[in-house]
N, C-alpha and C positions, 0 to 999 in steps of 0.2 A: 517550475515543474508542477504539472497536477497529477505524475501517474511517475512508478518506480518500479524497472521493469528486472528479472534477474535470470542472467541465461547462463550456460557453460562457458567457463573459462575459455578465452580469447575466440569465442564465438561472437562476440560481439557486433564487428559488423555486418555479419547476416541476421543478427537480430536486428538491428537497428533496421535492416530492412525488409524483414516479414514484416516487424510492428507497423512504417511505413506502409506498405498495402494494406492492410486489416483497416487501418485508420482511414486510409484512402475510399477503401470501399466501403464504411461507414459513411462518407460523405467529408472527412478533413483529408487537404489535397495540401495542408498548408501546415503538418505537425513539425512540433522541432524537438527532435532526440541528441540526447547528448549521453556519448559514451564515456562513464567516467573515469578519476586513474585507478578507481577501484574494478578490481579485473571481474568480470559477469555482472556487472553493475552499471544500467542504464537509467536515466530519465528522461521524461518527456511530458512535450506542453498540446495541449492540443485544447481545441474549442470547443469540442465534445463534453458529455458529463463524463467524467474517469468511471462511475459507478458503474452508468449506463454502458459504456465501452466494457466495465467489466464481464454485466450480465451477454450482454452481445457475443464476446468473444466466446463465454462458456457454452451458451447454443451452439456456436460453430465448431466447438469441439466434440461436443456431443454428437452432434450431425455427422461431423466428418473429422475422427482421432487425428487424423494424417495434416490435417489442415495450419496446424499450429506445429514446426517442429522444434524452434530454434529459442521459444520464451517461455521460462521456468514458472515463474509467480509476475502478477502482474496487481500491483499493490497503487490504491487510488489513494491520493493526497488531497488532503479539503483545505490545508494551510501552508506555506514555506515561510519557516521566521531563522532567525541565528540562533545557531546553536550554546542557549545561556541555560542555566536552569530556572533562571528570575523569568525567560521567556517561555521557556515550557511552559513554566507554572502558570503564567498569566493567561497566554492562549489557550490551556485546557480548560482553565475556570473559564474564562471566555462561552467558550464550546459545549462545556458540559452541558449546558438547556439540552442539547439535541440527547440526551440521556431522561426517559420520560418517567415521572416517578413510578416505581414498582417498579424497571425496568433493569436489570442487574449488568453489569460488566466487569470485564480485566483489562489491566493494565498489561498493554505488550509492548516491550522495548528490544528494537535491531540499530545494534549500533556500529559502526562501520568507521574508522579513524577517531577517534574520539575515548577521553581517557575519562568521561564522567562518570559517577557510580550509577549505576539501573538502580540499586536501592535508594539511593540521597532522591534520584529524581520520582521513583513510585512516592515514595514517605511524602513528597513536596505534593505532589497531585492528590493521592487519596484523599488527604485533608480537605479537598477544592470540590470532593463531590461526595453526597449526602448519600448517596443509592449505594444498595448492596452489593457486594464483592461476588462475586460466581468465579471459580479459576475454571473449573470444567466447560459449563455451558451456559456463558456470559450470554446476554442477550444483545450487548454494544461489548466492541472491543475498543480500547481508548489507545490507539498504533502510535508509536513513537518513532521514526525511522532517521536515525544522526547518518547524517552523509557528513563526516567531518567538519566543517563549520556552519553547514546548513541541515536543518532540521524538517522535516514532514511530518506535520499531524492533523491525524486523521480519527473521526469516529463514527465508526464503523458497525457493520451487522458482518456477523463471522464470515459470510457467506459474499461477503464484498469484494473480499481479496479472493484473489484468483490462484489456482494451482492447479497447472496444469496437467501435473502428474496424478494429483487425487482425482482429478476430475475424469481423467479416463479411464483409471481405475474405478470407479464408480460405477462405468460404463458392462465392465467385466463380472461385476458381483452382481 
């Protein structure tokens, strides 16, 4: 999975097939979504960049509100490892380079079947990266997203992840 998509409860498989067109007519004719047992919660692979799919889709909302109705948040994934905290740790340190010094972030954890603590696992990561903390307006978000024994992380510019309800309210102000 490079993208983790979250729609209304047992909407899922008309999301699974708006996402399907949008990707399509990006140019992937060949994405694979999987609806998971967790209920408004999809994932999907696709050959595209997720970021780039992300900014895409937000013009098309902008353009036209009506265009997206069925996908909630639409969150890009840069890693899938198991869900350990010894693997957290390791892939963030990993990762962290793409955090430029001066550049601030937060740590954001969504966790979804999974009984590990968000505090044991921020406490393990903060250690791993030297840049300063921002909660308000981090300039990288450091996303943690547990699908039960599989884990996505990602790091992120706030503005990566997608939400499609702010986004068209954006539209309104």
């Amino acid at each position: 999975m490079n993208m983790i998509i979250t729609c209304a409860r047992h909407l899922e498989p008309e999301t699974e097939e708006e996402l399907c067109d949008i990707l399509e007519e990006f140019g992937d004719s060949d994405v694979k979504v999987t609806i998971t047992e967790m209920s408004g919660i999809l994932t999907a692979e696709t050959k595209l960049d997720p970021v780039e799919v992300v900014r895409k889709i937000k013009e098309m909302v902008l353009d036209e509100p009506w265009s997206v109705r069925y996908c909630l948040r639409i969150i890009p994934i840069q890693k899938v490892i198991e869900t350990k905290i010894e693997q957290i740790e390791k892939t963030v340190s990993e990762m962290s380079e793409e955090i430029i010094e001066g550049e601030t972030y937060r740590i954001s954890i969504e966790k979804r079947n999974s009984n590990l603590s968000s505090q044991e696992i921020i406490k393990k990561i903060a250690t791993k990266i030297k840049n300063k903390v921002s909660l308000e307006f981090p300039d990288k978000v450091v996303l943690i997203e547990i699908l039960g024994n599989k884990t996505g992380v990602s790091i992120l510019k706030k503005s990566d992840v997608l939400s499609i309800e702010k986004t068209k309210r954006s539209i309104s102000e």
